[in-house]
Structures are given as C-alpha cells and as structure tokens.
C-alpha positions in Angstrom: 0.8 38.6 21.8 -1.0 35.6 19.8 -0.8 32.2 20.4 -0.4 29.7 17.9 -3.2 27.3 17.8 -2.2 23.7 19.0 -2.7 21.5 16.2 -5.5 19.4 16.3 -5.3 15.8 17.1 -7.7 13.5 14.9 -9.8 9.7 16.4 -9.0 7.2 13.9 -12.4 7.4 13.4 -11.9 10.7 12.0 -8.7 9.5 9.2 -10.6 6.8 8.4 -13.7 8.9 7.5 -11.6 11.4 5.8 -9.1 9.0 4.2 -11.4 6.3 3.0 -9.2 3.9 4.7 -10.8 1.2 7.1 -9.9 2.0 11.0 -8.3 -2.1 10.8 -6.2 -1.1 7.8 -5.0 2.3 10.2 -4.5 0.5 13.0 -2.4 -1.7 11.0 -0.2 1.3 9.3 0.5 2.3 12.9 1.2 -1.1 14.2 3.9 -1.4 11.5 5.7 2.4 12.3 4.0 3.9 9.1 1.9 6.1 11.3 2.4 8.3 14.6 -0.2 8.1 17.0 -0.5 9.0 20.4 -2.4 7.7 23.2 -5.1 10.1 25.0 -5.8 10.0 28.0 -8.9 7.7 27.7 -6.4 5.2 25.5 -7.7 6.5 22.3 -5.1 7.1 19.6 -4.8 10.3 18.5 -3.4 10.9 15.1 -1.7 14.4 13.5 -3.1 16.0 10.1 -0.7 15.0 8.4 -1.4 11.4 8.9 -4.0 12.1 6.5 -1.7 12.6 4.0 0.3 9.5 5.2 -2.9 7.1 5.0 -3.5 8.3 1.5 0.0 7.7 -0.1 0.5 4.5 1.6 -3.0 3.5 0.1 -1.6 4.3 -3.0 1.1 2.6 -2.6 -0.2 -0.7 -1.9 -2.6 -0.1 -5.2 0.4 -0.4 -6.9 1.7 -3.7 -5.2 4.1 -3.0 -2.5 3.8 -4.4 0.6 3.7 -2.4 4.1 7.6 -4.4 4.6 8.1 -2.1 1.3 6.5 0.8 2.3 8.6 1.1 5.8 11.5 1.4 3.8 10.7 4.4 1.3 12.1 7.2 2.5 9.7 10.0 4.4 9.0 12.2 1.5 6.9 9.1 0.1 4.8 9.4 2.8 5.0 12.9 3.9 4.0 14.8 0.2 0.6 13.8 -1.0 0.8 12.5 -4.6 4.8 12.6 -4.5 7.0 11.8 -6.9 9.1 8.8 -6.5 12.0 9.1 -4.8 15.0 8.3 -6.6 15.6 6.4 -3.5 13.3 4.0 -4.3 13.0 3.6 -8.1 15.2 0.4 -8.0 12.1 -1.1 -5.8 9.8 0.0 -8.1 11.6 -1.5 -11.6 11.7 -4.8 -9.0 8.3 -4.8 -8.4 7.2 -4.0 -11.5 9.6 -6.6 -13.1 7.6 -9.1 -10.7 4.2 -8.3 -11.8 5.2 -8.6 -15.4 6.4 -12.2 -14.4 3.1 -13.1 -13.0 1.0 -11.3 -16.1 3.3 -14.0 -18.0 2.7 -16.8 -15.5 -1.1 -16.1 -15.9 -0.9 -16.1 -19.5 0.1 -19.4 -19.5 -1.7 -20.6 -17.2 -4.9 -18.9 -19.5 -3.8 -20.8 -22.9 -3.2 -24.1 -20.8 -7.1 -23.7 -19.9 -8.1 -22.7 -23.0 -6.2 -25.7 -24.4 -7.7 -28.1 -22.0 -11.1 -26.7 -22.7 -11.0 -27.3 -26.1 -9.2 -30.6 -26.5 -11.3 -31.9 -23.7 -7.5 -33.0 -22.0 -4.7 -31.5 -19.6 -1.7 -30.4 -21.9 1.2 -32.2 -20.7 3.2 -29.2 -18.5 6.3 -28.1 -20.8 3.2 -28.4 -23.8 4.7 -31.0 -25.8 2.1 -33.2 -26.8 
C-alpha cells in the first residue's frame, strides 16, 4: 500500500524567495486572513504551496490598486488560480476602482497645467482658472 506524501510546509523565508514578495509584506497578507499559516513547533510559520500562488495574485492585485481591505473580500478563486480571471463577483470593484484612478489621472492633469501655467506666467492661477 502507498502513502501519499504529506505536503510540504514552506518558511516564509522560502515564499518570499520564491514569490519575490518581501517576508514584511507576507507577514502582513497573513496578518490580514489573506494567507494560512501555521505555527511550528519552534513558532515559525509555516505556509502551504499554494500560498505561493496566493502571494503572487494578491501582488498582482495591489499592482493594480486595490487595497488588502479589497483584496479580503474577492472571492477565493482570486486568490486560489494563479493569473485568474476576474470573478464576476468582483467586476463592480474593479469598474469602481478603475473609475477612481481615472479621477485622479484627471485631478493630476490639472494639477500639471496649473504648474505649467504658473511656470510660465511666473504667478499662481487663481483656483477655478479665471484670471
């Protein structure tokens, strides 16, 4: 009769040098619930392979702008299926989030021609750019 193997627990050390991902930022995934860790018996957390998966996608993610407040509420298969789809669960977030970065592209943009502006009239432009 065989024996499955017993999957192998990974340091932090270990997903961070496979992931890319700073121990801190880890230790901050698991702090929040994004990650399950266990402790070992010397107090070391102890990580399944699959939070290699979990550390990539929520890197990923927050490349795109969502927070980790965001990220807790996706649904698993966000975290679970490296390079996943979006959920349709959570398209609403993403047409918010994205709506808010196009604000702040906008914002910027007028903050940019208000510098320009001062630059070349040697003046602050009065705020609502009458002059």
């Amino acid at each position: 009769m065989n024996k499955m193997p017993a999957p192998q627990a990974l340091t932090i050390g270990e997903v961070s040098q496979r992931t890319g991902a700073s121990v801190r930022s880890i230790r901050h995934y698991d702090e929040h619930g994004l990650l399950a860790s266990v402790r070992a018996s010397n107090g070391y957390r102890m990580f399944p392979e699959k939070a290699i998966t979990q550390v990539r996608q929520i890197q990923r993610m927050i490349a795109t702008g969502f927070t980790i407040d965001d990220i807790r509420g996706f649904p698993d298969c966000m975290l679970l299926i490296e390079g996943a789809r979006s959920c349709d669960q959570i398209n609403d977030v993403q047409r918010r989030r994205l709506d808010a970065i196009d604000r702040q592209i906008a914002d910027l943009e007028r903050r940019r021609l208000r510098l320009i502006q001062t630059l070349s009239e040697g003046a602050v432009p009065p705020v609502d750019g009458s002059r």
